[in-house]
N, C-alpha and C positions, 0 to 999 in steps of 0.2 A: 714185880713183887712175886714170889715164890709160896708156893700154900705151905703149911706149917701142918705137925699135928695138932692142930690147935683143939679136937675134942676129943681126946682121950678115953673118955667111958664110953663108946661107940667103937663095940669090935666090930674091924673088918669085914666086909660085905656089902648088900645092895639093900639100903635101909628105903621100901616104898612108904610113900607119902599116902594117907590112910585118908580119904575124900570122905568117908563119915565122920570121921573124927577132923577134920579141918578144916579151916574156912580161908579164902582170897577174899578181902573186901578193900575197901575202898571210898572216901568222901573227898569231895570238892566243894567248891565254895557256890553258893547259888544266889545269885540279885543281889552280891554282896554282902548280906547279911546273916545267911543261916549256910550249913552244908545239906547235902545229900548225900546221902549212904547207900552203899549198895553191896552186892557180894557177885561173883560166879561161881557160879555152881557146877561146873563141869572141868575139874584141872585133874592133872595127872603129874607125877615128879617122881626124884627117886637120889636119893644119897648115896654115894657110890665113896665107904671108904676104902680106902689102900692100905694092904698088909704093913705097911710103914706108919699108918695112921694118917695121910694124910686123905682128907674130904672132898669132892666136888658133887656138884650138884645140879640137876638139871629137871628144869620144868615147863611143863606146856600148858596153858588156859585156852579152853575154850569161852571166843570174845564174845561168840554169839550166845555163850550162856547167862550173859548177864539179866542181875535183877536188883532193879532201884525200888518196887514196889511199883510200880506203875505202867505199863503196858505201852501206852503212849511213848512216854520217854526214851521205856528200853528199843522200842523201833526207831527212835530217833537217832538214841546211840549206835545203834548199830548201823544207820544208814553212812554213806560215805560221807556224810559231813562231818564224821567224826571215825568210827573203828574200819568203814567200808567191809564189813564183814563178810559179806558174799565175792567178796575177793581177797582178805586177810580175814579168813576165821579164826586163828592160832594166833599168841604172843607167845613170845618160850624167852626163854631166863636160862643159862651156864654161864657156870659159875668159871673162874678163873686164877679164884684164890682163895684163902681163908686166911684169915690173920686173928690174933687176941687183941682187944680193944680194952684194958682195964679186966674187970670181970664178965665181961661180953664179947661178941667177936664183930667182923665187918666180913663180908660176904662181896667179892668182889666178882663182876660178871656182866655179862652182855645180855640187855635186854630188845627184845626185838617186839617191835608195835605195828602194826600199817603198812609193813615192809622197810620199817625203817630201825637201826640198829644202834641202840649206844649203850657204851657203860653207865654201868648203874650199880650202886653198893648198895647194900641191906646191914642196917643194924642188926645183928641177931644176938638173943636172948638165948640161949641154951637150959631149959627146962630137968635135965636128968635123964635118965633112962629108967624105967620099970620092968621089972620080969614081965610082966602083961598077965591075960588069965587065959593061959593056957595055947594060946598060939606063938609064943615067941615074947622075946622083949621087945618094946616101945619106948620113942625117943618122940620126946617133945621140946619143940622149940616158939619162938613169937621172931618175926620181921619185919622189919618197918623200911619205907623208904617215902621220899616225895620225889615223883615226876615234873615236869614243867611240858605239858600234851602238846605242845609246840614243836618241843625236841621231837615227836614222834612223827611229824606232817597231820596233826591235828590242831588246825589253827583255822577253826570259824570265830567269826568276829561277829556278837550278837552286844552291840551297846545299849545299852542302856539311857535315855532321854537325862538320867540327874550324873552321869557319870557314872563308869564301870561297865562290868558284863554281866550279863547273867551268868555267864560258866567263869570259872577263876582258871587260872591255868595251870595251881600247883594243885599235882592229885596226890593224896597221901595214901599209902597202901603200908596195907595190916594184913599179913599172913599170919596163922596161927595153925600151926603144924603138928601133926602127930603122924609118926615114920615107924615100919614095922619093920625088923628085920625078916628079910627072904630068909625061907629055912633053903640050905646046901643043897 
């Protein structure tokens, strides 16, 4: 599949992803019954359109940056029973394609977790663009996708005595993005 100019009001350039103004988060399913939520707080990315209009997009989280609220946990996750972080500190995301989805678009691209590598699409929401206040214009977007942490070589098995796991295996991710254009 072939990228498209599929966003239009986003002239040409290296539109950087603005880590104050954006959040990576993330929930899973926990004992079955509730999720847990969390975010990381350390990513970097950046919109690379083409004088033709056409978009890609490339980004990297820091795995070790994660925060569930709880101290405990995030060492857990981080440890190799799950992100192995001291040997994969980085996931990164390039993208492959862009297409129009109805009024939205699908973000196609290679996600890399634990050392391990697969396609993975994102809905995206394309929010407009703004002149901004006084640095350049800003483009804001929202992206969603669900994981299955299997696919990534994260597959500890914690059951549960009545049925189930404590962790679920589909992770739902929520980007909400706000991208500045580089001044020339």
């Amino acid at each position: 599949m072939s990228s498209i100019n599929a966003l239009p009001l986003l002239s040409a350039g290296t539109w950087n992803i603005d880590p104050v103004h954006s959040t990576v988060g993330f929930s899973v399913r926990h004992l079955m019954v509730s999720k847990v939520r969390g975010e990381f707080t350390t990513f970097t990315g950046a919109i690379e359109v083409a004088e033709d209009g056409t978009p890609s997009v490339r980004a990297e989280i820091d795995v070790t940056s994660i925060n569930t609220g709880n101290d405990q946990r995030d060492a857990h996750i981080r440890s190799a029973d799950f992100f192995d972080a001291e040997k994969y500190p980085t996931a990164t995301y390039v993208s492959t394609a862009v297409e129009a989805d109805g009024d939205d678009f699908v973000v196609h691209g290679d996600f890399t977790l634990k050392g391990v590598t697969r396609p993975v699409d994102l809905k995206l929401e394309f929010n407009g663009v703004n002149p901004g206040m006084g640095h350049g214009p800003v483009a804001g977007f929202e992206a969603t996708t669900v994981l299955n942490r299997k696919d990534f070589g994260i597959d500890i098995e914690m059951p549960l005595e009545t049925g189930g796991t404590v962790v679920g295996d589909k992770i739902t991710l929520t980007l909400e993005v706000e991208a500045g254009l580089a001044s020339a």
